[in-house]
C-alpha positions, 0 to 999 in steps of 0.5 A, a space after each residue: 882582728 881582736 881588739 887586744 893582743 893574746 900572748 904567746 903562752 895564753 893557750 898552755 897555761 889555759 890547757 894546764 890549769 886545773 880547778 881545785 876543790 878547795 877554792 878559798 877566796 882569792 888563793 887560786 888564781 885564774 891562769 890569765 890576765 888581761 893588761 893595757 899601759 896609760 903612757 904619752 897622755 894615750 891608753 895603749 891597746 890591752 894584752 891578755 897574757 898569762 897570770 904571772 910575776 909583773 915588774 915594779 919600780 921600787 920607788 913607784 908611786 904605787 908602792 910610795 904613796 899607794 896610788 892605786 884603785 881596783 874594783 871587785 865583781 862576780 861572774 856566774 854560770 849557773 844554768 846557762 852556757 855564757 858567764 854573767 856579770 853582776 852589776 858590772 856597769 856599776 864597778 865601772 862607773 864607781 871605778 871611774 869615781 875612784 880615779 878621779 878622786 886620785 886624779 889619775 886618768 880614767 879607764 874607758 868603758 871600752 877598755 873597762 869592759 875589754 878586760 873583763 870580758 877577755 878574762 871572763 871568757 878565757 876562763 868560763 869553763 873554770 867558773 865554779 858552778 856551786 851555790 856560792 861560787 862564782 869567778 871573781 874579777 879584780 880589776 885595778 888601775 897603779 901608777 908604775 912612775 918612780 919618784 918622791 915628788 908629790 904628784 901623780 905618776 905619768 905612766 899606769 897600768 890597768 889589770 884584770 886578774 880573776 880568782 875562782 872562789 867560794 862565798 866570803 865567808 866561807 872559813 873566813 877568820 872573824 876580824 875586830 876592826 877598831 875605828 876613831 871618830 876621824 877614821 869614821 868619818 873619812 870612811 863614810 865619805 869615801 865608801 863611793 871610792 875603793 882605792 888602796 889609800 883608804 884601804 891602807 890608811 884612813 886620810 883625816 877628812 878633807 885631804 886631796 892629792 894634788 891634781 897634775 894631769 886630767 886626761 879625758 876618757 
């Protein structure tokens, strides 16, 4: 017996994909998904479904005070038959960090690993085999509860989306960043963290969201 749920519509949308030539980085999406829910204080067993829309609150917290953290690493296949992942203990455990910082509760290594490894292993033969690309895994961790209270949401969702792409670099546009001395500082604090209020917005130094819930691991 898996230990995740595979949804009807998985192995169509598998069948159906075909890897393009022009990858870009992030513009074409692996045709799977991999998703579990946090509700009633428990994490609830995973699904790998097909890569698609997904539902959101509009008031969710997420998409009000940005609570949400994600992870970014690479799968390669290069002269050899299984995908391996790069430093992917270390997403895990920075991944954990994250969701302390934010209190919200954290993501097993089992399910961390679950994740990935589904998508991972759903999509290795669309893993790109030239120098510089490779599979890149998103995984990422919201808070699906609407409101305005400041405080963190009861509910979250754990995903794992993956993207074949070429090098970063590759046709990027260069981009000038400017930076303030606050903004600075409370960067080089939170580089141990990736969340979408760092990304979004800088927080001054020493700001911290109320802490409501601790669930264990």
């Amino acid at each position: 017996m898996s230990a995740y749920d595979i949804a009807p519509g998985v192995a169509a949308a598998l069948e159906s994909f075909v890897l393009p030539e022009k990858l870009g980085f992030g513009a074409v999406n692996a045709p799977v998904m991999f998703s579990a829910e946090w509700r009633d204080g428990q994490w609830q067993r995973g699904t790998l479904l097909p890569y698609g829309l997904i539902e959101v609150w509009p008031g969710s917290r997420v998409l009000q005070y940005a609570e949400l953290v994600f992870e970014g690493l690479k799968a390669y296949q290069i002269g050899q038959a299984r995908p391996n992942l790069f430093r992917a203990q270390d997403n895990c455990r920075r991944m954990e960090r994250s969701a302390q910082r934010l209190s919200m509760p954290l993501v097993p290594e089992t399910l961390f690993f679950q994740g990935i490894e589904a998508v991972t292993g759903a999509c290795a033969r669309f893993i790109p085999g030239r120098s510089g690309q490779s599979l890149y895994l998103r995984p990422f961790l919201y808070g699906t509860e609407s409101g305005y209270l400041v405080r963190n949401s009861h509910t979250f969702r754990f995903m794992v989306i993956a993207n074949p792409v070429e090098s970063y670099a590759t046709g990027a546009p260069t981009v000038a960043i400017a930076s303030t001395p606050s903004a600075s500082a409370a960067g080089r604090k939170s580089r141990s963290v990736r969340t979408a209020f760092r990304k979004c917005a800088r927080a001054p130094p020493g700001l911290e969201w109320p802490s409501s819930i601790r669930p264990s691991s």
